[in-house]
C-alpha positions in Angstrom: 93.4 -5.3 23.3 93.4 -6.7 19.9 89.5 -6.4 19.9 89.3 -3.1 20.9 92.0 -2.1 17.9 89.9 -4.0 15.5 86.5 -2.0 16.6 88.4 1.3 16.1 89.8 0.4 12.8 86.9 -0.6 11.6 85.2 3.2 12.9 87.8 4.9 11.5 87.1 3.5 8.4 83.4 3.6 8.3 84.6 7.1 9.0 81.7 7.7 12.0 82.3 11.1 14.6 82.5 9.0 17.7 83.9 5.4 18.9 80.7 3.1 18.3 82.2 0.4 20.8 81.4 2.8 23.7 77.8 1.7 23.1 76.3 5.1 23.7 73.2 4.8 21.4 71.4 3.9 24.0 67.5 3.5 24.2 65.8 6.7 24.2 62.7 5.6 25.4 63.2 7.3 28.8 64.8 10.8 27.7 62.2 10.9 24.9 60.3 12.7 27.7 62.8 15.5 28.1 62.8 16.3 24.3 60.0 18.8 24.9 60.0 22.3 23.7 61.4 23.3 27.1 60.2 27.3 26.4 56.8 26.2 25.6 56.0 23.8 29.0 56.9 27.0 30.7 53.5 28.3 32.7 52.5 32.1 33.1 49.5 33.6 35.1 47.5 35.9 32.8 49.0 39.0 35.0 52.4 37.7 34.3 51.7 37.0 30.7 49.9 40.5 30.3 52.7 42.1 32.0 55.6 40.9 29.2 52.6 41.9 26.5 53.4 45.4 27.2 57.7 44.8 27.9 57.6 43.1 24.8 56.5 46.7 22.9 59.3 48.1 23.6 61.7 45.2 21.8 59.3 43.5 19.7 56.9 46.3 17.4 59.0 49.3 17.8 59.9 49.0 13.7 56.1 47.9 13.0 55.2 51.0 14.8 57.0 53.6 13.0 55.6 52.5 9.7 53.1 55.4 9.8 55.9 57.7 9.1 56.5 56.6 5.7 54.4 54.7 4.0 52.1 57.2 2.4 55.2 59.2 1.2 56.7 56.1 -0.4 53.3 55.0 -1.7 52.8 58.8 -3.9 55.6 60.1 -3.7 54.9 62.1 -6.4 51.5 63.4 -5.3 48.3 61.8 -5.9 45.2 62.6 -7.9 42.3 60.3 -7.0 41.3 60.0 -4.0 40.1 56.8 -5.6 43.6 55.8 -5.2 44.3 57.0 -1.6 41.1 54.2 -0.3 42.8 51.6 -2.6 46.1 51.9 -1.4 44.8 52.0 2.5 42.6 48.9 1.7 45.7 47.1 0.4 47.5 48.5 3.5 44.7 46.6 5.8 44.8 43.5 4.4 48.9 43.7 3.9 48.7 43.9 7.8 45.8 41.0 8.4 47.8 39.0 5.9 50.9 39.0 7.1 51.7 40.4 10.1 48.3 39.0 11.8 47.5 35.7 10.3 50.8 34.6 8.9 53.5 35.7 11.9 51.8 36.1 15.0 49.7 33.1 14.6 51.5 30.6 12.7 55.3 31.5 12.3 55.8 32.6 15.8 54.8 29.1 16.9 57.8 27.3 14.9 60.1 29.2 17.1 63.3 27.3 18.2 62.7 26.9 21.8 61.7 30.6 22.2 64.4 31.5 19.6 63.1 33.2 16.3 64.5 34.2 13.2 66.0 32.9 10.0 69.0 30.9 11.5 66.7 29.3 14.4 64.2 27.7 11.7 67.6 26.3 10.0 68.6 25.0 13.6 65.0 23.5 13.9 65.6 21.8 10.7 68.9 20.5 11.1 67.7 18.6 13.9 65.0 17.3 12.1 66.9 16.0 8.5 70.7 15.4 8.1 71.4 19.1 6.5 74.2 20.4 8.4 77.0 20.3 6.2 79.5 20.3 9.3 79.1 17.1 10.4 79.8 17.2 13.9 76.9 16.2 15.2 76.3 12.5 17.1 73.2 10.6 18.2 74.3 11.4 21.8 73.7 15.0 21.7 70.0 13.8 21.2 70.1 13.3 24.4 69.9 17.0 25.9 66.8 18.5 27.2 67.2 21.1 24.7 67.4 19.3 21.8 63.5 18.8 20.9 62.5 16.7 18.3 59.5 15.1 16.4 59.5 11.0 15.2 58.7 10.9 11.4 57.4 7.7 9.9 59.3 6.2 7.7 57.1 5.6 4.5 55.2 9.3 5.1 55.6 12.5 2.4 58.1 13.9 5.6 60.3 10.8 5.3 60.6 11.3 1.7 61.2 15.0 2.4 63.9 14.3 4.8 65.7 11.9 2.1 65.4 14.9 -0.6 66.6 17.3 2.2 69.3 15.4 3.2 70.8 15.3 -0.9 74.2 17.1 -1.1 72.9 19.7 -3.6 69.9 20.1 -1.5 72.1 20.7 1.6 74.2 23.6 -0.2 70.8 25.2 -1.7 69.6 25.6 1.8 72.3 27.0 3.8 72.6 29.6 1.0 68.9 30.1 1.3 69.6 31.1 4.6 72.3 33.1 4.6 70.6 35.3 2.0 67.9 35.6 4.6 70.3 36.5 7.1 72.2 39.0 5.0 69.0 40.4 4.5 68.4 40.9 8.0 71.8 42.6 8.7 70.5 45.1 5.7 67.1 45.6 7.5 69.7 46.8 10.5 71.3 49.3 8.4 68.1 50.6 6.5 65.8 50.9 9.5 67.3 53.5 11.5 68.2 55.3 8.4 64.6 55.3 7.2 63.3 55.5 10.6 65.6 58.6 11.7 65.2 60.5 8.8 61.9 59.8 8.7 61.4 61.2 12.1 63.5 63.9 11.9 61.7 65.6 8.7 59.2 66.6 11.2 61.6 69.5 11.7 60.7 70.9 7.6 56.5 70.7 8.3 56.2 72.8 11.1 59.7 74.9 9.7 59.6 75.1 6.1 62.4 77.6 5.7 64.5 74.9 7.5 67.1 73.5 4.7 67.1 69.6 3.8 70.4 69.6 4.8 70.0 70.7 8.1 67.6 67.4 8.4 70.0 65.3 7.3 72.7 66.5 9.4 70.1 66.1 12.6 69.4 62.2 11.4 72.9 61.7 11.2 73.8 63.4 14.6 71.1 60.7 15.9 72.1 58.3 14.1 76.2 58.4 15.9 74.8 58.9 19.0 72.6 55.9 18.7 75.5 53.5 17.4 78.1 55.1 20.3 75.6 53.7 23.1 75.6 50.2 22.1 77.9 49.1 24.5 75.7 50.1 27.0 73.1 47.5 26.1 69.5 48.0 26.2 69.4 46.5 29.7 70.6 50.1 31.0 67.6 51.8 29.2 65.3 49.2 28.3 63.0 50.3 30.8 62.4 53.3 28.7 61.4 51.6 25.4 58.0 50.0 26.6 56.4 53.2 27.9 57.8 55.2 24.7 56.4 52.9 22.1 53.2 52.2 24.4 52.5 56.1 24.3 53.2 56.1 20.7 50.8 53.7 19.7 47.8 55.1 21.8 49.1 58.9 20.2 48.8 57.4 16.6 45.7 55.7 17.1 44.0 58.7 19.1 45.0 61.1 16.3 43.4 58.7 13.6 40.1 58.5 15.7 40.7 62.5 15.5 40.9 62.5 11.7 38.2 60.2 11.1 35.9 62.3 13.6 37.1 65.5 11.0 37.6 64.4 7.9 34.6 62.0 7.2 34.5 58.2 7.1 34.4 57.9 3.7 38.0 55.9 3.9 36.3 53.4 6.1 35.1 51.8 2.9 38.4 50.4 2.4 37.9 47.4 4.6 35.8 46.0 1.4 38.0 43.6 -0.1 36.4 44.8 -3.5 38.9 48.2 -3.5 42.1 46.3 -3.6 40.5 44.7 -6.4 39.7 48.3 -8.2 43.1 49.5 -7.0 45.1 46.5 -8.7 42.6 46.2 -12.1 43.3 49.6 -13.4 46.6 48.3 -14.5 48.5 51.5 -14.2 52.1 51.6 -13.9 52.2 53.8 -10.9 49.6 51.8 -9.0 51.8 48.5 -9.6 55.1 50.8 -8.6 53.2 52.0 -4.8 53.3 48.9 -4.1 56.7 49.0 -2.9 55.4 51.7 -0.6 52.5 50.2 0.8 55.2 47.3 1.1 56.5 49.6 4.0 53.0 48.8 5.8 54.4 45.7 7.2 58.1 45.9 7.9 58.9 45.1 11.3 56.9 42.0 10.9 60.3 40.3 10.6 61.2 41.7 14.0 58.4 40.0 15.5 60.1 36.6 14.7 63.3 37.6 15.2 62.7 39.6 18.4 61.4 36.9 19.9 63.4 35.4 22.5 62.8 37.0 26.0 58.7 36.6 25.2 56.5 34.0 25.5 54.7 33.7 22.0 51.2 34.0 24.4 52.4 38.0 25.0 53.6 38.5 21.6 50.3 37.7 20.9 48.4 39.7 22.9 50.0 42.8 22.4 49.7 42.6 18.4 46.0 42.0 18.3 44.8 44.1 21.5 47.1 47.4 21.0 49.6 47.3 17.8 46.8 45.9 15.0 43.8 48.2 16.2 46.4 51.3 16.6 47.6 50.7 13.0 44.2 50.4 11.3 43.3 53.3 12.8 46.7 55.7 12.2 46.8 54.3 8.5 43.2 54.9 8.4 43.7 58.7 9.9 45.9 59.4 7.6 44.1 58.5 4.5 41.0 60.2 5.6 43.3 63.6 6.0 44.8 62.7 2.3 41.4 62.3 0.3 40.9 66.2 1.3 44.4 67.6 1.0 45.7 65.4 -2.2 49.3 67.8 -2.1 50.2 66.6 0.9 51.0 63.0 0.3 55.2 63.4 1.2 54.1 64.7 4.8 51.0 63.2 5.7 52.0 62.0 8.7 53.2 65.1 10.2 50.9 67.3 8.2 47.5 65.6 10.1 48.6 66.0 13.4 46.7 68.6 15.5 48.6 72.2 16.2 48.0 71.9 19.7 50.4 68.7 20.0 52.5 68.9 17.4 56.1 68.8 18.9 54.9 66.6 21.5 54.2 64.3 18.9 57.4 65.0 16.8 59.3 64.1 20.4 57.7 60.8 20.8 58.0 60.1 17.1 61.9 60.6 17.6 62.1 58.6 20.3 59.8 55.7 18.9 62.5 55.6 15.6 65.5 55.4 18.2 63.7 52.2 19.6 62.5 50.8 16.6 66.5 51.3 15.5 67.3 49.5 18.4 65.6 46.9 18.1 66.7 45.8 14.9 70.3 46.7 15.7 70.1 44.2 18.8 68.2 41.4 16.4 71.4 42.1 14.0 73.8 41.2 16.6 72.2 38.1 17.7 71.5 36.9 14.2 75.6 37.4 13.7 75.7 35.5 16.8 74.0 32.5 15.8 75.6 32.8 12.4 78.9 32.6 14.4 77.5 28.8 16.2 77.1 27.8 12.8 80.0 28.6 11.0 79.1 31.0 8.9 80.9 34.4 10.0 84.2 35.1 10.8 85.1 34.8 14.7 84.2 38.6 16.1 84.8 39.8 19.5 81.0 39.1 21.8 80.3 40.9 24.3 77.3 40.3 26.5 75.7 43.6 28.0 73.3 42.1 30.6 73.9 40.0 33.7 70.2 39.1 33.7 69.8 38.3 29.6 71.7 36.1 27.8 70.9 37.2 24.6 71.1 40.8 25.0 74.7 41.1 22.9 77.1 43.8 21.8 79.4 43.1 18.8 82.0 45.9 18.5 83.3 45.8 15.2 79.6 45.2 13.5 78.1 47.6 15.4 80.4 50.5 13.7 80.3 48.7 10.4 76.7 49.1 10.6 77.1 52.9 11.8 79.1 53.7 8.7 76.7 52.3 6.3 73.5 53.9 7.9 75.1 57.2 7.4 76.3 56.4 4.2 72.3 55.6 3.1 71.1 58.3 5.0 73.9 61.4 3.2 73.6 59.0 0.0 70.1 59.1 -0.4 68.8 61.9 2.0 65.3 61.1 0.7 62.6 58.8 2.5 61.3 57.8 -1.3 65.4 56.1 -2.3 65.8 54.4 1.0 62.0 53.1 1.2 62.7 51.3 -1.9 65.9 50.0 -0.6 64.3 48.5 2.5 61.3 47.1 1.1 63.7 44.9 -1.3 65.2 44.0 1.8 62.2 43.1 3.9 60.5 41.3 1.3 63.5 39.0 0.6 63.1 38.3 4.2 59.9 36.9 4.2 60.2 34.8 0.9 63.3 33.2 2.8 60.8 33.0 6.1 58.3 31.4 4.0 60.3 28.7 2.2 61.5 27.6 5.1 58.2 27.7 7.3 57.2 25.1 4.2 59.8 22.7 5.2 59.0 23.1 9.2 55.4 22.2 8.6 56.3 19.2 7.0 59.0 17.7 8.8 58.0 19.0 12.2 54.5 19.7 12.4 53.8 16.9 10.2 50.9 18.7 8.5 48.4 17.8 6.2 49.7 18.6 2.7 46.2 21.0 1.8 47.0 23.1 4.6 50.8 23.1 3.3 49.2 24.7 -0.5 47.1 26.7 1.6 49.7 28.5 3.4 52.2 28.4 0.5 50.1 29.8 -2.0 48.4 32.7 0.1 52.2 33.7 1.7 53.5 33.8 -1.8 51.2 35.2 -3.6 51.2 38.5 -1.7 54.8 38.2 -0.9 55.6 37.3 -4.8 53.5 40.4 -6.0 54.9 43.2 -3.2 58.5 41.3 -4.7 57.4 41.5 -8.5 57.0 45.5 -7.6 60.4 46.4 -5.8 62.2 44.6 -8.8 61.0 47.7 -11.0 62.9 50.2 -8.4 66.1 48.5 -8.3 67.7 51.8 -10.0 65.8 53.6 -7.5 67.4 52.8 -4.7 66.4 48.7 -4.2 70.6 48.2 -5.4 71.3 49.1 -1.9 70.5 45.9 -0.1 71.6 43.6 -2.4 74.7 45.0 -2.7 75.1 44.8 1.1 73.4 41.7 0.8 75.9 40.4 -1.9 78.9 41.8 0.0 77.8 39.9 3.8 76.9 37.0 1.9 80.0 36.4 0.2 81.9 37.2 3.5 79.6 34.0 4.7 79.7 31.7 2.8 83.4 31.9 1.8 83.9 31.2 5.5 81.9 28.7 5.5 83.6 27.1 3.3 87.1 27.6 4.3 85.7 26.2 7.7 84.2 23.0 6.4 87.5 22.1 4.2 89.2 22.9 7.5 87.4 20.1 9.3 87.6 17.9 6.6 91.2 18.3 6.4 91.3 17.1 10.0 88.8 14.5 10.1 90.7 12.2 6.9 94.1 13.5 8.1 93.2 12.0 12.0 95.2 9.5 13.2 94.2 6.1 14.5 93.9 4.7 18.0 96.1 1.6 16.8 99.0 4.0 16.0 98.7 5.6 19.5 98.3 2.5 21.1 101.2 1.4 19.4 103.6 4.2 20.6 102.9 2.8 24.2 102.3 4.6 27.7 105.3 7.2 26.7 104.0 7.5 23.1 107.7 6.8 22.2 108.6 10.1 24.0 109.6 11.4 26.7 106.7 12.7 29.4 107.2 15.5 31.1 105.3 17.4 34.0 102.1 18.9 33.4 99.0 18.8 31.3 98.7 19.2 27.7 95.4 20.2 26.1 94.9 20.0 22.5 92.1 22.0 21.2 90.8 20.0 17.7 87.5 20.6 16.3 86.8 16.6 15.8 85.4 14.6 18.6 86.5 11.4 17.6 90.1 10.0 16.6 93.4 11.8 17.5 93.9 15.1 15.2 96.7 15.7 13.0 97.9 18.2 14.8 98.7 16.0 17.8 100.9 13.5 15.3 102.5 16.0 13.9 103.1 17.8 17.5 105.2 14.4 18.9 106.8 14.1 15.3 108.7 17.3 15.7 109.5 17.5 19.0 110.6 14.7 21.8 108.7 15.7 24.6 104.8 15.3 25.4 102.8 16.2 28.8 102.4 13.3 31.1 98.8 14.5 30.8 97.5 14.7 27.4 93.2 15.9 27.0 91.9 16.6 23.2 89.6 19.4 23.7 86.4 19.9 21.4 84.4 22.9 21.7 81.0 22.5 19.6 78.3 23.9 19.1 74.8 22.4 18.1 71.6 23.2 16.2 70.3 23.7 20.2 69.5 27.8 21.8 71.6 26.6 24.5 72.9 23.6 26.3 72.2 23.6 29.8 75.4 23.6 32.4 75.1 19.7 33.7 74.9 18.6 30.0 77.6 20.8 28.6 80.5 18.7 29.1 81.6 15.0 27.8 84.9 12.7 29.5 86.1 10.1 27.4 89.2 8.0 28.1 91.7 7.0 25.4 93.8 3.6 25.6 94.6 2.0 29.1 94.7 4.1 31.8 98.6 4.2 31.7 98.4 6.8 28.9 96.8 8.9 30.8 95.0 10.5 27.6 91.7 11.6 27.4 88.8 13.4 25.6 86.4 16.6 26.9 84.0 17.5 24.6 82.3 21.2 25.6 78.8 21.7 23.7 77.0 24.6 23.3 74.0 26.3 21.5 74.1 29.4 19.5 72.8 31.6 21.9 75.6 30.4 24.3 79.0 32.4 24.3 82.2 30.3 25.2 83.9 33.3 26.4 80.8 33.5 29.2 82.8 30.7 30.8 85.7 32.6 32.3 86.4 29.7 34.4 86.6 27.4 31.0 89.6 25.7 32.1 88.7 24.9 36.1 85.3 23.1 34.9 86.8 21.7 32.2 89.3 20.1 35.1 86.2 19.5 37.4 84.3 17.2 35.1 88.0 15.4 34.6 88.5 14.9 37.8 85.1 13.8 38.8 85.5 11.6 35.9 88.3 9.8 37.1 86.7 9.7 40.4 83.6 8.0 39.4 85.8 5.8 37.2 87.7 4.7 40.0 84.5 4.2 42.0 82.8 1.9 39.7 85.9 -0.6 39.5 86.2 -0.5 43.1 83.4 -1.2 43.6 82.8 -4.0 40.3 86.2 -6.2 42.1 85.2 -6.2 45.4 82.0 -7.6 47.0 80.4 -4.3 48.2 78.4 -1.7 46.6 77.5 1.7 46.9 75.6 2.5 50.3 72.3 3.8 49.2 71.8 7.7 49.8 70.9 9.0 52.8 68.2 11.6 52.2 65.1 11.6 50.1 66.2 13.8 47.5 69.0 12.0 46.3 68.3 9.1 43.5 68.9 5.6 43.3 72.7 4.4 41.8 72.4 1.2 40.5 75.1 -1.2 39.4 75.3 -3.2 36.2 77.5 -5.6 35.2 77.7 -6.3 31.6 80.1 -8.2 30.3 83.5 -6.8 31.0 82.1 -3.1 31.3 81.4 -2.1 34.6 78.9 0.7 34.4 76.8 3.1 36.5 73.7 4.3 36.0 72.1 7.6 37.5 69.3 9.1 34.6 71.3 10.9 32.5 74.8 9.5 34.2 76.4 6.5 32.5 80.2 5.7 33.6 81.7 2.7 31.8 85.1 1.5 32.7 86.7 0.7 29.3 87.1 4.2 27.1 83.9 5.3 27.9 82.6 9.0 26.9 79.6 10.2 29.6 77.9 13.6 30.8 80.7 14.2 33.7 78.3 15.6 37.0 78.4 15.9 40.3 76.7 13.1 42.2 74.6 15.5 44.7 73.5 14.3 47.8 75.2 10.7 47.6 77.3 9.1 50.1 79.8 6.9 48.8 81.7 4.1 51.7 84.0 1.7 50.2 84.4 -1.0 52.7 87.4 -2.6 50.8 90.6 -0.6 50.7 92.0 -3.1 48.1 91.7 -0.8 45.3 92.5 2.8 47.5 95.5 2.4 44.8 92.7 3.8 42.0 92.6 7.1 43.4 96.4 7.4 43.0 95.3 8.6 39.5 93.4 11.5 40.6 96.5 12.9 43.2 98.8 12.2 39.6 96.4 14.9 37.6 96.8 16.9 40.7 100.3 17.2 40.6 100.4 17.5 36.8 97.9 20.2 36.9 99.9 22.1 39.8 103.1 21.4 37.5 101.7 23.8 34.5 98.8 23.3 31.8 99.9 24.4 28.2 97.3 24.9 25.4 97.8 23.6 22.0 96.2 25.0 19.2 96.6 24.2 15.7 97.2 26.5 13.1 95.7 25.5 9.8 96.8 27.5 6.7 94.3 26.6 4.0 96.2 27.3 0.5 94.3 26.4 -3.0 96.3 24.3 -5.4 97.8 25.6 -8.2 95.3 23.4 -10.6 92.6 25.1 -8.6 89.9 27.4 -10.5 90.7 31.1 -10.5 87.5 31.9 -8.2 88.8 29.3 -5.9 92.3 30.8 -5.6 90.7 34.4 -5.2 88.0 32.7 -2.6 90.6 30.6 -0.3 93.6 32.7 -1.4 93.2 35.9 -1.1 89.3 36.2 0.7 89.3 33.9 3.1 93.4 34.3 3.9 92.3 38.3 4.8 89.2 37.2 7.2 91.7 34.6 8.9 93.8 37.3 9.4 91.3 39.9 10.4 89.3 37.6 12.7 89.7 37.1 16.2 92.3 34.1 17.0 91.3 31.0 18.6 93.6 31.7 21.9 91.1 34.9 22.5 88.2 33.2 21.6 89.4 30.2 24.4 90.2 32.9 26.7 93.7 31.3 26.7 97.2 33.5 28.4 99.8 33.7 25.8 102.3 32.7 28.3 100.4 29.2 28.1 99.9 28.8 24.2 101.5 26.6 22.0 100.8 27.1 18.5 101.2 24.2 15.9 101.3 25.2 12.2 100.6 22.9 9.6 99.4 23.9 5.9 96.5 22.2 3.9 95.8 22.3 0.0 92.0 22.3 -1.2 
């Protein structure tokens, strides 16, 4: 006993996560073949594959697609005189689209996807396993261990090795998480902008073919839209999904046909525009105006973000596919249509698009064109909600109410109160504005943030995981930025044109963020120096100097080593604790999900007289605790089976017969070990030690388990005691940390922890919804902590 008090001292002080005498760090030679990129060992037939190439058209390039409705209006949208100009600014609009969307995303982002995950948040996830950046640090070697969690070995003397050390710096750390939130925020503005832009975009279709039809009246219809849209959210795309793929795939062929119609009409002189040598002309003539359009030929290629983003329910083969065989060709050719129309009617530049359509289709086209914006408005809206989502795993957003809209897809998402935030600032932009030309600006700021953030971070991912050869590192780097730097240097000059809007948005989300962020890490380091150590509970005895009464106490705490404060200061105020006593962790790691069988971890604190223990819950950020309904009757399972296993190992360790082997071929082999004065089991994945261990609690299938000694029956005497304690009543105890700033504190700390971060506690979901827990079974303890 004195030994294993000495070893948890000496933890505590050292100040690791976990109890290091539990020996988990255990060779990883044989799960090293699990840490694949479980999405990307996944194997489709070429039907199957072509088959999500056309679902994923619907999700995926709905906001890529609609691009044709505006760019030529934000790119002269005040008329244009050369037609000089008009084949410049399509030749930069070609190579914007082979640039970027082609070259960069589809075949080199897309493959740094998190297991299948895209976006912002997932390259941070992808990071975080590959350096120390989280600034949370609840993360342990075990949760290495999961199937999920791929990871890359890096050499210790090579340029990623040193890039991991400069990573892992505390200033370093801070710079990147905002790096990322920016991006993020970003995205949340691109889900506001895009069905304003979008909308509005379609719905001035209405003035070409009615002139005498007010501007008002359009805005009015893009508003109508716009409510409509936002009220069916809770519906969730799985309802009308089926819809978006045939829309968008009859959009694209519509586009494409009617620039093969313009071409055919008009001439091919704008075919010269795939020479590289007129984006040259167009940028050398040094006018002011030609440097301003291109903000609007930024327009060109946004959606590309959604490509990343959108990414999940697709393999990247699909993705692939259905960019360079439909969306690319149909682009070129719309964008190329409508220049060829423009270079013979040079006063129709701020309708182009509806102005080159044939009369004989014309609302058909205006029909499909509205229902292309309400997908490509979808689509971003759902990548909004399961950025927020992620953002949520990671600390970074006030706790919001989740919903999950589809049985069949887990990351098909509904999030109430963002969703009508988001509704009330489209409509805001779209009656602000009520122009194409204010809001254009506005979202190309947005986008183009996006990508720089995108791009900064793809740096890091092809060093530390790819591991790749610092030329192509400048070569990448320098073509991304340089296009991405000049389309930026161009918005900055329309700031007072409309680009405010997303950084304002931006500034707001981002200050909500990180302010939370904050207020949670001070939070958990408030508990993690304030825990208390196993020598003090040890000390107490089996009754911890209290009286134990009937039933089970579980003590949520967001550390998973060490007893929390709130437990000390629980048993310091009152004289009674549950016979039973579990600290409960809920976590979540830089993982898109942690499967079922690996979720869960069952430690044992102190002799089993205590009757205290420790279940860790894990999960990714696509995971939603609230999914788990049943929280609290698994949670009990893996206890139970726990203490069975437990019991089964020191049966079997005293007496002088072992496990009968299983009897059918698809069980596997338990072996026993004896080492030292830990008994332990081993089955894969399954390790059961006998002295405080911590282990994957699961189910042995298929095993058949004799004991031919009844000596040690007296064992399972436990598991009837949790029983009974479990019948008697289960209370949950959560703590309730106040975070206050000291009075020597910096006015913009008071404001941040004071007053900002106080109104989002307030505001936020509590913990007892988020745990699904009855208020007839919560016990909240308060306890205040200065910062």
């Amino acid at each position: 006993m004195a030994s294993e008090l000495e070893i948890d001292q000496g933890n505590d002080n050292k100040g690791n996560m976990w109890d290091m005498e539990q020996k988990l760090d255990q060779s990883m030679d044989e799960e090293a073949g699990k840490l694949r990129n479980m999405y990307r060992e996944k194997k489709f037939s070429a039907l199957l594959v072509i088959r999500l190439a056309y679902q994923s058209l619907g999700v995926v390039y709905g906001d890529l697609g609609t691009s044709p409705l505006y760019v030529f209006y934000n790119t002269f949208p005040h008329g244009v005189d050369d037609p000089e100009d008009v084949i410049g600014a399509l030749s930069l609009i070609i190579y914007s689209l082979t640039l970027v969307p082609l070259l960069k995303y589809v075949f080199i982002v897309l493959r740094a996807n998190d297991n299948g995950q895209g976006g912002t948040l997932a390259l941070y996830s992808l990071l975080c396993r590959h350096a120390n950046i989280k600034i949370i640090p609840n993360q342990h070697r075990t949760d290495e261990e999961l199937t999920t969690y791929s990871r890359t070995t890096i050499h210790e003397r090579s340029f990623a090795a040193k890039t991991q050390r400069w990573l892992e710096g505390h200033f370093t750390k801070s710079a990147i998480l905002i790096l990322v939130l920016v991006g993020t925020c970003m995205v949340i503005g691109d889900g506001i902008l895009t069905p304003a832009i979008s909308v509005l975009s379609a719905a001035g279709g209405i003035r070409v073919n009615k002139p005498e039809i007010h501007s008002g009246v359009v805005v009015i219809v893009a508003v109508v839209i716009l409510v409509g849209l936002f009220s069916v959210q809770h519906y969730g795309t799985d309802k009308v999904g089926w819809l978006f793929a045939p829309i968008v795939l009859v959009w694209f062929i519509l586009i494409g046909g009617i620039g093969i119609y313009n071409i055919w009409r008009f001439g091919g002189r704008v075919l010269k525009a795939f020479s590289p040598l007129y984006v040259y002309r167009y940028i050398r003539n040094g006018r002011k105006e030609s440097w301003l359009s291109l903000g609007g030929i930024l327009l060109s290629i946004t959606g590309t973000e959604a490509l990343f983003a959108d990414l999940a329910n697709f393999p990247v083969s699909s993705v692939q596919i259905a960019f360079t065989l439909l969306v690319f060709p149909c682009l070129l050719l719309a964008y190329s249509g409508q220049a060829a129309y423009l270079v013979h009617n040079l006063h129709h530049s701020q309708d182009v698009f509806y102005r080159s359509i044939p009369d004989k289709i014309y609302w058909p086209v205006f029909v499909v064109a509205t229902l292309a914006a309400i997908v490509a408005s979808q689509a971003t809206i759902t990548a909004t909600f399961s950025i927020i989502k992620q953002a949520l795993a990671h600390g970074c957003f006030p706790r919001v109410k989740v919903v999950h809209t589809s049985k069949k897809f887990l990351g098909q998402i509904y999030i109430p109160d963002i969703n009508w935030i988001l509704m009330i600032l489209c409509i805001a932009v779209t009656a602000g504005f009520k122009n194409q030309s204010q809001i254009g600006n506005a979202y190309g700021t947005a986008v183009v943030l996006v990508m720089l953030v995108t791009t900064l971070l793809m740096i890091l991912v092809m060093i530390l995981v790819w591991h790749c050869h610092w030329i192509l590192v400048i070569v990448f780097t320098a073509l991304s930025l340089i296009v991405e730097c000049t389309y930026f240097s161009a918005v900055l000059f329309k700031v007072d044109q409309g680009g405010w809007a997303p950084l304002a948005i931006a500034g707001v989300f981002l200050l909500v963020m990180y302010v939370w962020h904050y207020g949670t890490l001070k939070r958990y380091e408030f508990e993690l120096h304030s825990k208390v150590s196993m020598a003090w509970i040890l000390g107490l005895g089996p009754s911890l100097g209290l009286v134990r009464v009937p039933g089970i106490g579980l003590v949520y705490t967001e550390l998973a080593s060490g007893v929390p404060h709130i437990f000390s200061h629980f048993i310091t105020n009152l004289p009674a604790i549950h016979s039973v006593v579990v600290f409960v962790c809920v976590k979540y790691l830089p993982v898109y999900t942690v499967p079922e069988e690996e979720r869960f971890l069952v430690k044992r604190i102190g002799p089993k007289n205590y009757h205290i223990f420790r279940c860790v819950a894990r999960y990714g950020y696509k995971d939603l605790h609230k999914k788990d309904d049943d929280f609290e009757k698994k949670l009990f399972h893996n206890l139970f089976m726990f203490v069975r296993l437990e019991s089964m190992m020191e049966g079997c360790s005293d007496s002088e017969y072992s496990l009968c082997e299983p009897q059918t071929e698809q069980s596997r082999d338990f072996t026993l070990n004896n080492n030292g004065n830990t008994n332990s089991l081993s089955n894969g994945d399954l390790t059961i030690s006998s002295v405080d261990s911590i282990v994957p609690a699961r189910s042995p299938a298929h095993v058949n388990v004799t004991f031919q000694s009844s000596s040690h029956f007296s064992e399972v005497d436990e598991y009837e005691f949790l029983s009974n304690c479990r019948e008697a009543g289960v209370v949950h105890i959560l703590g309730n940390t106040v975070v206050v700033a000291t009075r020597d504190s910096r006015f913009y700390k008071k404001i941040a922890v004071d007053y900002i971060y106080a109104f989002l506690r307030k505001i936020c979901r509590e913990n007892s919804v988020i745990f699904n827990i009855p208020h007839e079974s919560l016990l909240n303890v308060g306890q205040v902590f200065y910062v």
